[in-house]
C-alpha positions as CSV (number, residue, x, y, z in Angstrom):
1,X,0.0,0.0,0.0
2,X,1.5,3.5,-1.0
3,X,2.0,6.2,1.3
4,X,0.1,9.5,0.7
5,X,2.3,12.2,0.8
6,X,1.0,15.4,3.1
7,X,1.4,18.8,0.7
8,X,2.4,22.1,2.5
9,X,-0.9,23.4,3.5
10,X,-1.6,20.2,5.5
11,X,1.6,20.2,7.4
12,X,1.0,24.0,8.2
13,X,-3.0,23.2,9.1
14,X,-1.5,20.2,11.6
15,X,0.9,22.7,12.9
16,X,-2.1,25.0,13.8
17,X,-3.9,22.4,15.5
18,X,-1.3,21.0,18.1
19,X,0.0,24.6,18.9
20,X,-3.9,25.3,19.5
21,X,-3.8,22.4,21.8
22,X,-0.9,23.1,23.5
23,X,-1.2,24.7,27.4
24,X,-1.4,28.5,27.3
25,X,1.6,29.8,29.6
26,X,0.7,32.6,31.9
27,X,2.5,35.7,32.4
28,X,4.5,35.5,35.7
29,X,2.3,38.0,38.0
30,X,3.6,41.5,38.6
31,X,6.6,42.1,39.3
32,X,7.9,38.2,39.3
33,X,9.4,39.1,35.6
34,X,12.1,41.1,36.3
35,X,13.5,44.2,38.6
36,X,12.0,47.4,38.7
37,X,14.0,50.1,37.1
38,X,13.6,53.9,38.9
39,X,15.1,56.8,37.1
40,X,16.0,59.2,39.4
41,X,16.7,62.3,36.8
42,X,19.6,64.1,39.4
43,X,23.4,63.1,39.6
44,X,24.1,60.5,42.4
45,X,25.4,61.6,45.9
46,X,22.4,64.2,46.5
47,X,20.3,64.5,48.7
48,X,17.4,63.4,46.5
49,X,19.6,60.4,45.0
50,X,20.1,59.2,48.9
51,X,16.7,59.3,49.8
52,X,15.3,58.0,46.7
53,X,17.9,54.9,46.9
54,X,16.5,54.1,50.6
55,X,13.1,54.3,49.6
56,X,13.2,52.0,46.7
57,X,15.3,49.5,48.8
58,X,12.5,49.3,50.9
59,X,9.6,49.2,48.5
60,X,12.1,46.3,46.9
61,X,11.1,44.2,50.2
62,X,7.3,45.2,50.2
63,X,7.5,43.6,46.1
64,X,9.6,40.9,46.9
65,X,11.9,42.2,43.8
66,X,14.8,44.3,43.7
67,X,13.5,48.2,42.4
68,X,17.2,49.4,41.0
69,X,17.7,53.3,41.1
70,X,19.2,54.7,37.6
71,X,19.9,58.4,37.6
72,X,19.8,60.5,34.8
73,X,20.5,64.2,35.8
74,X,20.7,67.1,33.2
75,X,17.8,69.5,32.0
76,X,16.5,71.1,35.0
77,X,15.3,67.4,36.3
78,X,13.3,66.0,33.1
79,X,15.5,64.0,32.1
80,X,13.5,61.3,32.3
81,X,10.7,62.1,31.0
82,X,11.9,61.0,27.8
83,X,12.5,57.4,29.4
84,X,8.9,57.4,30.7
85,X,7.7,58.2,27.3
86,X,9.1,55.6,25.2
87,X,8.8,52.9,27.9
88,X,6.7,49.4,28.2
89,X,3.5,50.2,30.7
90,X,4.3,47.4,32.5
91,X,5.6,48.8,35.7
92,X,9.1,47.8,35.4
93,X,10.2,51.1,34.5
94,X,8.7,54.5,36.6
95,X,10.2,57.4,37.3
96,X,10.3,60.3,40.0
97,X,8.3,62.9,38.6
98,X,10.1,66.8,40.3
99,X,8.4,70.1,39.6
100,X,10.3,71.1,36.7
101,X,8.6,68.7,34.3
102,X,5.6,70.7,34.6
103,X,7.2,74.5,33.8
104,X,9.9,72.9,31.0
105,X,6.8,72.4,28.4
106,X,6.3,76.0,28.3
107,X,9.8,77.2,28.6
108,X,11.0,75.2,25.8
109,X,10.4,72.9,22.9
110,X,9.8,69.1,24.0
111,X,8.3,66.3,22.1
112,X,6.8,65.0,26.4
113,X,4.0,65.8,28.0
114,X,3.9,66.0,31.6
115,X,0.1,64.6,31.9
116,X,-0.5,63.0,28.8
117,X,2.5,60.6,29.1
118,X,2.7,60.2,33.0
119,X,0.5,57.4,34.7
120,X,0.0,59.5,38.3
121,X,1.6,56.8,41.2
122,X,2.3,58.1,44.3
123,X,3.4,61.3,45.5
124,X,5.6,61.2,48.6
125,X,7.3,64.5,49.9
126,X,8.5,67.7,48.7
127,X,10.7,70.6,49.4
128,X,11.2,73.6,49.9
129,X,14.6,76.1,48.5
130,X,16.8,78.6,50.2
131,X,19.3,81.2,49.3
132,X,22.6,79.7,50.5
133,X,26.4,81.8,51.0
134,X,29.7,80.7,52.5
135,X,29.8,80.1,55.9
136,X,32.4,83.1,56.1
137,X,30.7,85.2,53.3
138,X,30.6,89.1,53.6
139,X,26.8,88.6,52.3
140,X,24.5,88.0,55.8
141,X,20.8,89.1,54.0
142,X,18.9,89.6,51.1
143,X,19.6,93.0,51.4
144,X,23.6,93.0,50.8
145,X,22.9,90.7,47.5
146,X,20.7,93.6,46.0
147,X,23.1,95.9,46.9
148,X,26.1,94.0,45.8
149,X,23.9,93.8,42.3
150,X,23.1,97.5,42.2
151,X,27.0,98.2,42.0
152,X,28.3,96.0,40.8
153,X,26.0,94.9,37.6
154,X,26.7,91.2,36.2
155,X,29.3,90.3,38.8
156,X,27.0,88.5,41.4
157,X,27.4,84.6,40.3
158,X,23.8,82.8,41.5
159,X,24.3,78.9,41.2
160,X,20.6,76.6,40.5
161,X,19.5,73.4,40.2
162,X,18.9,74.4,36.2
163,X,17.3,76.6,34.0
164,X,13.5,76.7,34.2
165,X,13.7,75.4,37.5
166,X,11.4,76.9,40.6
167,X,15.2,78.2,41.8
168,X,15.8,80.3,38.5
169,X,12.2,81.2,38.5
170,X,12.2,82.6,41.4
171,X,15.4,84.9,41.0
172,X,14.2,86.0,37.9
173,X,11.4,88.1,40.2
174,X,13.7,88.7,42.8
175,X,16.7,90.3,40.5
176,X,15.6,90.7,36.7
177,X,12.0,92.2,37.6
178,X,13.9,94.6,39.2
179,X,16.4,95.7,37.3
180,X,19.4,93.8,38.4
181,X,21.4,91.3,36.8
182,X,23.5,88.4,38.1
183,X,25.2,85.5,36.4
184,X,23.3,82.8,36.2
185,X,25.2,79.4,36.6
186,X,23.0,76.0,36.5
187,X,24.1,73.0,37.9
188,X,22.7,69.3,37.6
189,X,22.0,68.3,40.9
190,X,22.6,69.7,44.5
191,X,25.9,68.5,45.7
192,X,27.9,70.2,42.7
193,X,26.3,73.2,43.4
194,X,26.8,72.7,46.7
195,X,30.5,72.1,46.4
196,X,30.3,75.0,43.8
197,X,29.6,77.5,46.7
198,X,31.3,76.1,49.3
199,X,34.6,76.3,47.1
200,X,34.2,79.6,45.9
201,X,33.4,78.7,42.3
202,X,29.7,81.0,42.6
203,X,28.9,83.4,45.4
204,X,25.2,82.8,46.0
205,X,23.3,79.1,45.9
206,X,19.7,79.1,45.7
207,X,18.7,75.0,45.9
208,X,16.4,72.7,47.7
209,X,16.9,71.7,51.6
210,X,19.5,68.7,50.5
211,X,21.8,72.0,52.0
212,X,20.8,70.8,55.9
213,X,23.9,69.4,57.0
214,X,26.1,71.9,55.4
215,X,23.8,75.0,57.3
216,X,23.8,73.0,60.4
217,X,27.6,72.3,60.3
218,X,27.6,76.4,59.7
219,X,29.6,75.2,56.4
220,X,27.2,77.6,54.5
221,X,24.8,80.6,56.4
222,X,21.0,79.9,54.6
223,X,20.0,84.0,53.8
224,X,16.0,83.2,53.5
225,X,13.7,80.6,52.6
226,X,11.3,79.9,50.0
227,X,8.5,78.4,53.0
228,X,5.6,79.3,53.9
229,X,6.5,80.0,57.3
230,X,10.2,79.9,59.1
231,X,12.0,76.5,59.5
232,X,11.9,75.1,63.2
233,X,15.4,73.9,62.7
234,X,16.9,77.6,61.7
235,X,14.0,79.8,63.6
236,X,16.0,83.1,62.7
237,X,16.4,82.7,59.0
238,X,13.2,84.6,57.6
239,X,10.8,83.6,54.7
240,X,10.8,85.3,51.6
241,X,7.4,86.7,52.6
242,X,8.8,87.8,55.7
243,X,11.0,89.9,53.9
244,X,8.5,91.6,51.7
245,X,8.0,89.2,48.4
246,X,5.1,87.6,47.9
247,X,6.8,84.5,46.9
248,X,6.5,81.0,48.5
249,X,7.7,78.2,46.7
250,X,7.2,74.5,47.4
251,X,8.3,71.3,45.3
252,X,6.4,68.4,45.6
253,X,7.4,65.2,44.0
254,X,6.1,62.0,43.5
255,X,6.7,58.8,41.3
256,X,4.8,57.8,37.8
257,X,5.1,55.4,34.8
258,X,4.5,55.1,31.3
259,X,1.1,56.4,29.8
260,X,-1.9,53.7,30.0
261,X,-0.2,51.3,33.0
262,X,-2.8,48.6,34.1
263,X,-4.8,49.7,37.6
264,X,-3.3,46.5,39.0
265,X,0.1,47.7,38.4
266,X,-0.3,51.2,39.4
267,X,-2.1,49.7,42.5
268,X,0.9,47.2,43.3
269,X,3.5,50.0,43.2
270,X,0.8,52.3,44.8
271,X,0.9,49.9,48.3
272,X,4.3,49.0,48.4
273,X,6.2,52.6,48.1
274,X,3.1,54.0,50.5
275,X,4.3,51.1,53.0
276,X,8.2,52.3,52.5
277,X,7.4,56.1,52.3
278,X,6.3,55.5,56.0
279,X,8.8,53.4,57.2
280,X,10.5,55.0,60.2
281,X,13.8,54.8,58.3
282,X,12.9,57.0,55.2
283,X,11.2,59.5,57.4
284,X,13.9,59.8,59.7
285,X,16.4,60.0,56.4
286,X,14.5,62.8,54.8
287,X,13.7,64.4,57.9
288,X,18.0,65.1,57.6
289,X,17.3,67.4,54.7
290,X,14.4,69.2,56.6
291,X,11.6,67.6,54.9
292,X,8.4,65.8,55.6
293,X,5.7,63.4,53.9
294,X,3.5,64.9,51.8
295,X,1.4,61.5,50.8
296,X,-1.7,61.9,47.7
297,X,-3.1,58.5,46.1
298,X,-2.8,57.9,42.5
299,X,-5.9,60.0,42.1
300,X,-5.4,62.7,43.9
301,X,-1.9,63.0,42.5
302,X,-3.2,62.7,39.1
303,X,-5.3,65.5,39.8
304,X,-2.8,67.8,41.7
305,X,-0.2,67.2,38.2
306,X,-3.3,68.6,36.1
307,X,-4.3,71.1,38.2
308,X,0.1,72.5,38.9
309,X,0.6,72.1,35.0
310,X,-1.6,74.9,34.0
311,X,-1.1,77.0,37.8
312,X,2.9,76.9,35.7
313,X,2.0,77.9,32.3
314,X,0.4,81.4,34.2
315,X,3.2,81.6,36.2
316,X,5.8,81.7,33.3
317,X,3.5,83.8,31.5
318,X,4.0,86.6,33.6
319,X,7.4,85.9,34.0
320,X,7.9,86.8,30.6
321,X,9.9,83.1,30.4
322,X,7.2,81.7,27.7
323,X,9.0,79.7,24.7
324,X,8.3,81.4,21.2
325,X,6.0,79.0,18.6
């Protein structure tokens, strides 16, 4: 008896039919794939680089798998925006989401958005900025940097976190609105500019509380703050409003992933980092740099980065900062 011989489309149709047959293999369950990947956009060795490396250490227990910080400084802190926007929505990449990222957009050309392509996690503290000289500098207020800047035009070198930042924006009312000028000089991250002032390098700081230690150690003398109301831990430096400017001038952050993450996802990272922001460890660690926990769900962060991103888009309005079209 002859053999039949099977042509092509039958050995491709029997193909079809025992991988039909074959067991369906699940997706291990979040986050039992791989580790987590959080892209901390500041240089390493900050204050913000510190805390955010504890934090996710602890989260990493709450997940059972490892969250690995990656930092990507540059750009006024939006830096990783760009990550977040090209990423997988599958949790395994997120991002800590700073202030910046909602003024940038209207300060200059990017192809991000800060709502559109952010899915809202958790928000977790903030801070707050001060104007920060040598320890042994001949400037002790406000007052003696205007002056400085009404005789000496352009000298006065003013070190940020960037350009666009809430740091620049803010001494663009203080100086330019009135008159003076200074040279600007951004910096990456805090501890270069840090190291820039205490070395001589820029006269003036103005950055984010990561300066604690340095003030404490009297390393650096803090001239004002951005609060709303005097520091506990340096009761005699005033607020900007104390001083006469109605300026006060906060940065909250938080953490957010890819646009369109699953709610089981968002929920999973959600619980564990709310668990680890509250550990007694992370408070006391960012209690070093004279901050405190400023906790919103993912709703209610989603809702505060809405309602901030157009509160900036006034703000640099007036400031006359606006990009061109």
């Amino acid at each position: 008896m002859s053999r039949r011989r099977w042509t092509r489309r039958e050995w491709l149709a029997a193909a079809v039919a025992l991988g039909a047959c074959a067991p369906l293999r699940a997706s291990p369950p979040f986050p039992a794939a791989r580790p987590i990947t959080l892209w901390v956009p500041w240089p390493a060795g900050g204050a913000t680089d510190i805390t955010m490396r504890l934090l996710a250490d602890i989260a990493s227990r709450h997940l059972q798998q490892k969250v690995i910080v990656e930092n990507r400084p540059g750009a006024g802190g939006t830096m990783a925006m760009p990550i977040l926007q090209q990423a997988e929505p599958d949790g395994y990449t997120i991002a800590q989401i700073p202030q910046p990222v909602l003024r940038v957009p209207y300060t200059q050309k990017v192809l991000w958005d800060p709502v559109r392509d952010v899915t809202p996690i958790i928000q977790i503290s903030g801070v707050t900025f001060g104007v920060l000289v040598l320890g042994t500098s001949r400037f002790r207020s406000l007052d003696d940097l205007f002056a400085f800047a009404r005789e000496r035009p352009g000298e006065l070198s003013i070190a940020t976190n960037g350009v666009g930042t809430t740091p620049h924006v803010v001494l663009e009312e203080l100086f330019t609105a009135r008159g003076l000028k200074y040279i600007h000089v951004p910096y990456k991250g805090t501890a270069e500019q840090l190291l820039a002032v205490e070395t001589g390098q820029v006269m003036v700081g103005v950055n984010s509380t990561g300066f604690a230690p340095l003030v404490d150690s009297g390393r650096l003398r803090l001239l004002a703050t951005f609060a709303a109301k005097r520091s506990p831990r340096w009761p005699s430096v005033p607020t900007l409003r104390e001083l006469g400017f109605p300026i006060v001038a906060m940065s909250p952050y938080g953490l957010g992933g890819p646009r369109g993450m699953p709610p089981a996802i968002v929920t999973a990272l959600h619980d564990a980092f709310r668990k680890a922001m509250f550990d007694p460890a992370f408070v006391h660690e960012i209690a070093k740099y004279d901050q405190e926990l400023d906790y919103l769900g993912p709703a209610e962060y989603g809702a505060w980065l809405r309602e901030q991103y157009q509160k900036e888009k006034i703000v640099v309005e007036r400031m006359g900062l606006a990009r061109g079209p």
